[in-house]
N, CA, C and O atoms as a printed pandas DataFrame, in Angstrom:
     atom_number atom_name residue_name chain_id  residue_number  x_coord  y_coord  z_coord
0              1         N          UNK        A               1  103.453   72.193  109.740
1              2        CA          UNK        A               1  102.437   72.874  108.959
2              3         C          UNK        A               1  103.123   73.950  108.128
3              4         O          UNK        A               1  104.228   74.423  108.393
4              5         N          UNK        A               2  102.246   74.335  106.948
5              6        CA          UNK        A               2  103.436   74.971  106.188
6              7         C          UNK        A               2  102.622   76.929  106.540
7              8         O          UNK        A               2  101.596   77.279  107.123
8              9         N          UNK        A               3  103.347   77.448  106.076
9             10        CA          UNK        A               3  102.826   78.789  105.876
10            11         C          UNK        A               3  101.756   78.790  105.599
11            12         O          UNK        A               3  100.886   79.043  106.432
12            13         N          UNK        A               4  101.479   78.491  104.280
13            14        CA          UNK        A               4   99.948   78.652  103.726
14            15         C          UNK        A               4   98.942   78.487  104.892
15            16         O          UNK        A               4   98.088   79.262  105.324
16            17         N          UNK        A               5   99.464   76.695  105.432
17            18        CA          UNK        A               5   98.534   76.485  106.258
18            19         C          UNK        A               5   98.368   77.117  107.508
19            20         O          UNK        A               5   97.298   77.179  108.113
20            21         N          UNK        A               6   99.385   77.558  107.862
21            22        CA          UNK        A               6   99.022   78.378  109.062
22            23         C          UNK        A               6   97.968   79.705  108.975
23            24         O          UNK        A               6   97.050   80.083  109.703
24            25         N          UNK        A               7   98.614   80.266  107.611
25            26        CA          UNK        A               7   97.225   81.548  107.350
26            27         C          UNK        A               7   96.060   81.066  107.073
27            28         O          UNK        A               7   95.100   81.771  107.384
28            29         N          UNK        A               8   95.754   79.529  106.313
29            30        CA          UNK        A               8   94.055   79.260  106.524
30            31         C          UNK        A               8   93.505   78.855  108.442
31            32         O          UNK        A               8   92.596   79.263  109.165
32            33         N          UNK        A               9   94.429   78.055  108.578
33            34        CA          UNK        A               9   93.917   78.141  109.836
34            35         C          UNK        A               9   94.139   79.245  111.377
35            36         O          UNK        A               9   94.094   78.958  112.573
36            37         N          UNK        A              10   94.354   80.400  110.746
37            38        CA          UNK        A              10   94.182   81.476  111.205
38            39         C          UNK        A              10   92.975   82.067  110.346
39            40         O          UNK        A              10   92.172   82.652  111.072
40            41         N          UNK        A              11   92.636   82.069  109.004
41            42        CA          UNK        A              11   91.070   82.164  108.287
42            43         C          UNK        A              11   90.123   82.062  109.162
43            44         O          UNK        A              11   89.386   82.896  109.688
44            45         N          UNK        A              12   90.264   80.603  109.283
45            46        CA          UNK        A              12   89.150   79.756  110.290
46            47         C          UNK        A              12   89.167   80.389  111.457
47            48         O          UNK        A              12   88.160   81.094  111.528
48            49         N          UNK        A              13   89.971   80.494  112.608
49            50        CA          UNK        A              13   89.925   80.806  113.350
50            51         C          UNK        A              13   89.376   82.206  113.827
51            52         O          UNK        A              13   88.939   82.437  114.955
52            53         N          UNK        A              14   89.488   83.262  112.596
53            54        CA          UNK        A              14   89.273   84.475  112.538
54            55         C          UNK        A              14   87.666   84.612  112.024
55            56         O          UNK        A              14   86.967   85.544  112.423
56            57         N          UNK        A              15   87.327   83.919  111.399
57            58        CA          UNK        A              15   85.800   83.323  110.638
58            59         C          UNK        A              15   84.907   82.991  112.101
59            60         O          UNK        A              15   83.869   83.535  112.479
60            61         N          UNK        A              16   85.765   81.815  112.820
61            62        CA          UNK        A              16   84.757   81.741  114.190
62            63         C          UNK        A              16   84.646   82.878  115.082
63            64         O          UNK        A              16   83.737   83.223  115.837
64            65         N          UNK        A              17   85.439   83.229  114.901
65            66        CA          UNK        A              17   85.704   84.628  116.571
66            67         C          UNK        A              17   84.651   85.707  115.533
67            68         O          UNK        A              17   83.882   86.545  116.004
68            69         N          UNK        A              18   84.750   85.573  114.794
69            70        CA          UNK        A              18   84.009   87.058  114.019
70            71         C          UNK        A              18   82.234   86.624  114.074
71            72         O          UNK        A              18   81.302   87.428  114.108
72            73         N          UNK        A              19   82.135   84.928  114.067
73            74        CA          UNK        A              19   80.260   84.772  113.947
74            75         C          UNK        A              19   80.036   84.937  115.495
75            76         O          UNK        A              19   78.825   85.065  115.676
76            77         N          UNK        A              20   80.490   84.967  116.275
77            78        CA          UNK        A              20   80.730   85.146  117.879
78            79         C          UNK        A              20   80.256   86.424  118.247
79            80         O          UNK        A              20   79.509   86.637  119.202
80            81         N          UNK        A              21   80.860   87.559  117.203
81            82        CA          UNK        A              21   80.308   89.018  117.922
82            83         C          UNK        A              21   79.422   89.313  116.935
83            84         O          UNK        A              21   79.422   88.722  115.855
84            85         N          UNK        A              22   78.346   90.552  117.345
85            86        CA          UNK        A              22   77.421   90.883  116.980
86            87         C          UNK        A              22   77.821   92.003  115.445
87            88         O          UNK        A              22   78.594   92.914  115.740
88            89         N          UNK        A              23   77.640   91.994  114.843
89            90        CA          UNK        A              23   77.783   92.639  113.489
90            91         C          UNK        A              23   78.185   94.161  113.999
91            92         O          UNK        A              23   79.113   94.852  113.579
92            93         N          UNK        A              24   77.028   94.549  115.230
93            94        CA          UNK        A              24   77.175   96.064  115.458
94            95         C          UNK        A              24   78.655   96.877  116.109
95            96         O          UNK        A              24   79.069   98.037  116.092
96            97         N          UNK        A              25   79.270   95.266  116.793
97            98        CA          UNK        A              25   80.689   95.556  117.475
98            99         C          UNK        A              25   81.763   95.119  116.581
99           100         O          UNK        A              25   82.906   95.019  117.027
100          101         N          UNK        A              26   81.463   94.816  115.203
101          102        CA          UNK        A              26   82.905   94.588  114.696
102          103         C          UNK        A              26   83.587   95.313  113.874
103          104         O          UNK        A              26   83.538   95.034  112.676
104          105         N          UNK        A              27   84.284   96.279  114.279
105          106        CA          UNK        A              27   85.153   97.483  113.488
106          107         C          UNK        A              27   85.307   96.682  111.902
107          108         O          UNK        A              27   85.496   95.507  111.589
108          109         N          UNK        A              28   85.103   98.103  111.013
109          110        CA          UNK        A              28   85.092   98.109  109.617
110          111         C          UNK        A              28   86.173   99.178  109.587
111          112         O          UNK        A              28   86.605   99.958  110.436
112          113         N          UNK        A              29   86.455   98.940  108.319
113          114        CA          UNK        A              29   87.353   99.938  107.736
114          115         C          UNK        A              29   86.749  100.910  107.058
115          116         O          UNK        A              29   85.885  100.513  106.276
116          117         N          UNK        A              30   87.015  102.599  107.134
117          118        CA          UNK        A              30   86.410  103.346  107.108
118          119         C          UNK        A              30   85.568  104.317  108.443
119          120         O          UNK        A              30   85.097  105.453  108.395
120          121         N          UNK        A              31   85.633  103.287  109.622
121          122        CA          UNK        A              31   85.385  103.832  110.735
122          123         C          UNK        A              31   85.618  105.023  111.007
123          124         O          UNK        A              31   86.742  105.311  110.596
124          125         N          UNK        A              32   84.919  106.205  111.693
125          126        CA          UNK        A              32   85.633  107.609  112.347
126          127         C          UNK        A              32   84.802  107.264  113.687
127          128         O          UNK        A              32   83.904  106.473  113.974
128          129         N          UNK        A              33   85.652  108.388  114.456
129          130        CA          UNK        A              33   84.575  108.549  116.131
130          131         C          UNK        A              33   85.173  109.745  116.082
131          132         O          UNK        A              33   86.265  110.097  115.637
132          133         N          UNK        A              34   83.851  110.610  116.870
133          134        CA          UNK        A              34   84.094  111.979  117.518
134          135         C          UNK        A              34   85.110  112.213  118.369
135          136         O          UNK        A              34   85.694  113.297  118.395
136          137         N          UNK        A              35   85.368  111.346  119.035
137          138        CA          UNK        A              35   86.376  111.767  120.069
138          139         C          UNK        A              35   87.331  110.305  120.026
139          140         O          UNK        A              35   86.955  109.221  119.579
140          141         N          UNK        A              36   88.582  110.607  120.589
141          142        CA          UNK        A              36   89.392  109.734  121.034
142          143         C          UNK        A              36   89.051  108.505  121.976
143          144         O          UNK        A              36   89.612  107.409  121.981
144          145         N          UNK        A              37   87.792  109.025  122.933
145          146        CA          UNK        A              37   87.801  108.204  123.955
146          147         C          UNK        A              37   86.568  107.129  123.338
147          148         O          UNK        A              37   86.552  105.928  123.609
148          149         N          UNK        A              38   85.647  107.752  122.540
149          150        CA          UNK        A              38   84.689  107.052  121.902
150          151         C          UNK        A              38   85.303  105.776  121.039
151          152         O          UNK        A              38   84.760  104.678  120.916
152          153         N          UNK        A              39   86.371  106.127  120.560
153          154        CA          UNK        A              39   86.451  105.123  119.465
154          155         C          UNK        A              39   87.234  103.740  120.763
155          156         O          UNK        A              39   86.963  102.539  120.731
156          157         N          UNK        A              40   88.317  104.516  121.892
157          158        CA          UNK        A              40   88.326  103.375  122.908
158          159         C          UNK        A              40   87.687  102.389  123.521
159          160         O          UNK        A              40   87.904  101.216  123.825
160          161         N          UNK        A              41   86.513  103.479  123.663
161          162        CA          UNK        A              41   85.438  102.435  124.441
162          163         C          UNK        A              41   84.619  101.296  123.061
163          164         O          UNK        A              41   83.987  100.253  123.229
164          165         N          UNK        A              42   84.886  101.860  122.051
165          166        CA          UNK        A              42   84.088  100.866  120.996
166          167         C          UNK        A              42   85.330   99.741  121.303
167          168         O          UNK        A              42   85.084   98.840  122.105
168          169         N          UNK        A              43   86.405   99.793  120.779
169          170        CA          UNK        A              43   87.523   98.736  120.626
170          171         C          UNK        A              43   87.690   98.089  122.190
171          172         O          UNK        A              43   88.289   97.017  122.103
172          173         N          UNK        A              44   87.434   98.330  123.203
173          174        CA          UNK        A              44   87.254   97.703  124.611
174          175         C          UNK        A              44   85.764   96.799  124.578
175          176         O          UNK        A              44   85.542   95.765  125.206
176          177         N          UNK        A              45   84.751   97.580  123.573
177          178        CA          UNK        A              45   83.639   96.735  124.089
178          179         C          UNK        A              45   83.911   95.384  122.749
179          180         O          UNK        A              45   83.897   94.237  123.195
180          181         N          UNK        A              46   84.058   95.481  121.769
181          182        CA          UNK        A              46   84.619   94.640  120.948
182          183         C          UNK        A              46   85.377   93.915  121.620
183          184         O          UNK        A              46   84.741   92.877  121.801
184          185         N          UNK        A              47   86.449   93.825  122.146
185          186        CA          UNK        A              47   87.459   93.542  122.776
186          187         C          UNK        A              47   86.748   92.520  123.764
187          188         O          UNK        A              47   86.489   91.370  123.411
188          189         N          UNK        A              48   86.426   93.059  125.132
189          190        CA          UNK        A              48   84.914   91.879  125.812
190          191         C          UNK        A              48   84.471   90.649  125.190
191          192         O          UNK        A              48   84.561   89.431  125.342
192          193         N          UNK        A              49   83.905   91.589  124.351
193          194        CA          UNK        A              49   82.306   90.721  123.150
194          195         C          UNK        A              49   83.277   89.361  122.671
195          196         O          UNK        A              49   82.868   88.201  122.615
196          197         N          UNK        A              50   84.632   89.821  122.353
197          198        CA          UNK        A              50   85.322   88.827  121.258
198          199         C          UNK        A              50   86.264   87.568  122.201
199          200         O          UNK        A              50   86.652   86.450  121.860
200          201         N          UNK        A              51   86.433   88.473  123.744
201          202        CA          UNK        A              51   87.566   87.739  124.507
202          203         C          UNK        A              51   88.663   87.506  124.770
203          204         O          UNK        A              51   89.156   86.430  125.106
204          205         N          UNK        A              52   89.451   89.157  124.553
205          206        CA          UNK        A              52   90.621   89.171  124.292
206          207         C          UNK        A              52   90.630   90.856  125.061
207          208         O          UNK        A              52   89.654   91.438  125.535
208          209         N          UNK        A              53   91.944   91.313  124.988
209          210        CA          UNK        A              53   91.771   92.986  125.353
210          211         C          UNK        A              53   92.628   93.974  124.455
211          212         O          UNK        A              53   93.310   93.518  123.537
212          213         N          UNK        A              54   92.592   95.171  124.696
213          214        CA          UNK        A              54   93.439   95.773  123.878
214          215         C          UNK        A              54   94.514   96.348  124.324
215          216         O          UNK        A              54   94.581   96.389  125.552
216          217         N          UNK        A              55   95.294   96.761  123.804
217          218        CA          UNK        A              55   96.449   98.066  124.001
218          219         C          UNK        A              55   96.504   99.283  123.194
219          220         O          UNK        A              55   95.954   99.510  122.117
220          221         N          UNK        A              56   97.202   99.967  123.848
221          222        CA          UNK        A              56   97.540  101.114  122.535
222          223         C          UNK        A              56   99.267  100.943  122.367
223          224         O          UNK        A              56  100.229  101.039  123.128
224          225         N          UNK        A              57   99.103  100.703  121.241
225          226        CA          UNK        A              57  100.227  100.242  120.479
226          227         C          UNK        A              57  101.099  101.513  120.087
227          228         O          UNK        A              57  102.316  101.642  120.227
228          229         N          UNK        A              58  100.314  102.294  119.637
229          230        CA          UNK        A              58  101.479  103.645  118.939
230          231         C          UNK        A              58  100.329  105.022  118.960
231          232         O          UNK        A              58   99.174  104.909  118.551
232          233         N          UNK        A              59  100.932  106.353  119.540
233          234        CA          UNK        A              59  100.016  107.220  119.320
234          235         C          UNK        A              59  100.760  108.634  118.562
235          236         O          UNK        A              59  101.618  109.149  119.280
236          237         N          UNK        A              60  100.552  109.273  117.298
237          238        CA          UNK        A              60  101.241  109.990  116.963
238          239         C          UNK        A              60  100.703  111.441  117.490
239          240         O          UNK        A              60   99.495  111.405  117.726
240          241         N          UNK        A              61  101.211  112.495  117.690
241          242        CA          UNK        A              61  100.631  113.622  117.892
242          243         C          UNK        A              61  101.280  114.598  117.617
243          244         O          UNK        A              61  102.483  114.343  117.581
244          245         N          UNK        A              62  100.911  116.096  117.303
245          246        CA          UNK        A              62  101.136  117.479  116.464
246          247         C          UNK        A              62  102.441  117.757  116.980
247          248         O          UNK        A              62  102.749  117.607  118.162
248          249         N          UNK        A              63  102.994  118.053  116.323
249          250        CA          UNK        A              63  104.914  118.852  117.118
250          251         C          UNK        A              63  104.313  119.662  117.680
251          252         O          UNK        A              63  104.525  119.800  118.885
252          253         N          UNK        A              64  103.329  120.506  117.003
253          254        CA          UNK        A              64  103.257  122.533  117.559
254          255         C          UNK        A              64  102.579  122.233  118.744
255          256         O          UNK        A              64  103.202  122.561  119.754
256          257         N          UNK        A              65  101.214  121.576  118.972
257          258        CA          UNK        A              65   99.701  121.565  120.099
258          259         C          UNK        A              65  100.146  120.407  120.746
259          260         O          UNK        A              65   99.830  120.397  121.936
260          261         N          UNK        A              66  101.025  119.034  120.214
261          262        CA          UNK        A              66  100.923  118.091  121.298
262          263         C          UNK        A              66   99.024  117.424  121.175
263          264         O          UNK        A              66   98.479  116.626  121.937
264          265         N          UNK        A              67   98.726  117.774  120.559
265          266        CA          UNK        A              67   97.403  117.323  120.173
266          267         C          UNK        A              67   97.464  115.465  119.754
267          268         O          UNK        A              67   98.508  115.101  119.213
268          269         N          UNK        A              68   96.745  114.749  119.922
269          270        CA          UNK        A              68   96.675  113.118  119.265
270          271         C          UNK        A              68   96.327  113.522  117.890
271          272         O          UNK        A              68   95.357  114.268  117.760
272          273         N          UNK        A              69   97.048  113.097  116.728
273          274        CA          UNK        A              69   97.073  113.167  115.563
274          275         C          UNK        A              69   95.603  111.272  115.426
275          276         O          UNK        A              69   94.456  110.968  115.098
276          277         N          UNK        A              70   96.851  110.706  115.952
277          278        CA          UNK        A              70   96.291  109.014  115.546
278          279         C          UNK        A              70   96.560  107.857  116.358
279          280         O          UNK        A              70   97.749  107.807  116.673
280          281         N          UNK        A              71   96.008  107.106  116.712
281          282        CA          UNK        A              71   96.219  106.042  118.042
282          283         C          UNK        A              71   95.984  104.796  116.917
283          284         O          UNK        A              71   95.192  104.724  115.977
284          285         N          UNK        A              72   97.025  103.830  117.420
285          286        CA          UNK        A              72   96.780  102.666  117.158
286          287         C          UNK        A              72   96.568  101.547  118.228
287          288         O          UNK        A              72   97.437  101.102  118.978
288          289         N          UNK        A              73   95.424  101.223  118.172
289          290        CA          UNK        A              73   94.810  100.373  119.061
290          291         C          UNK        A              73   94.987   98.613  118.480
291          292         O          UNK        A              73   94.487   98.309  117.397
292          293         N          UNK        A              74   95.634   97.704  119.205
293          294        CA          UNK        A              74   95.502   96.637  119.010
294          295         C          UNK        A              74   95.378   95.545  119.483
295          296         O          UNK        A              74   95.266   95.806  120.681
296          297         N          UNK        A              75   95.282   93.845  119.323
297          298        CA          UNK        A              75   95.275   93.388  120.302
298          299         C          UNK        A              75   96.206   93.056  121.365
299          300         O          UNK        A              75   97.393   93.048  121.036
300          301         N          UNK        A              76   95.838   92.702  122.918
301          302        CA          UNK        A              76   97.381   93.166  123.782
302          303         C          UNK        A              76   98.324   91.895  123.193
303          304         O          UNK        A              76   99.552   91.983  123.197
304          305         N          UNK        A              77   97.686   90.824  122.736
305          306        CA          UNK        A              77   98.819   89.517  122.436
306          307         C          UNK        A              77   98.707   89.952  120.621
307          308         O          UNK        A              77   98.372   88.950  119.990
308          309         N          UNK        A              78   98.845   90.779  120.015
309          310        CA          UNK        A              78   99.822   90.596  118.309
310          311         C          UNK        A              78  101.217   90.472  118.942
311          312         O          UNK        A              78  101.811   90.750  119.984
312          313         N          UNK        A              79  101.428   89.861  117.657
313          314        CA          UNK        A              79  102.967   90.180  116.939
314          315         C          UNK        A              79  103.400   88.000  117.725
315          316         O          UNK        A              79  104.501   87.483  117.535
C-alpha cells in the first residue's frame, strides 16, 4: 500500500471512531479547562467513549514556581 493510501485509510478509520463518540466528548481545537485535572478527566472520558487510553506525553512547567505551564496528553499507542 502506498503512503497516500495508508493516510486515506487512516481517514476512514478516523471518520468511524469519530461517528462512535458523542459530539459532546470529542476535543476541538480551541479547547481551555479551568484546571489541569478537568481537562484529564475530559481526555480519559473521551478516551473510554472511543476505546483506547491516554498518556501524558510531555508536561512543560515555570523555571521560577515549578507551576504546569502545558501537558500534552495523547494516545498511549501514537507514534
Amino acid at each position: 500500500m502506498t503512503r497516500n493510501g495508508d493516510n486515506e485509510f487512516g481517514l476512514e478509520l478516523m471518520e468511524e471512531f469519530l461517528s462512535e463518540v458523542e459530539e459532546e466528548y470529542i476535543p476541538k481545537v480551541g479547547m481551555t479547562f479551568e484546571t489541569l485535572e478537568e481537562a484529564g478527566l475530559f481526555y480519559k472520558e473521551y478516551a473510554k467513549r472511543g476505546g483506547f487510553s491516554t498518556k501524558i506525553r510531555n508536561t512543560n512547567r515555570s523555571k521560577c514556581t515549578k507551576e504546569v505551564i502545558n501537558q500534552l496528553i495523547t494516545c498511549n499507542r501514537e507514534g
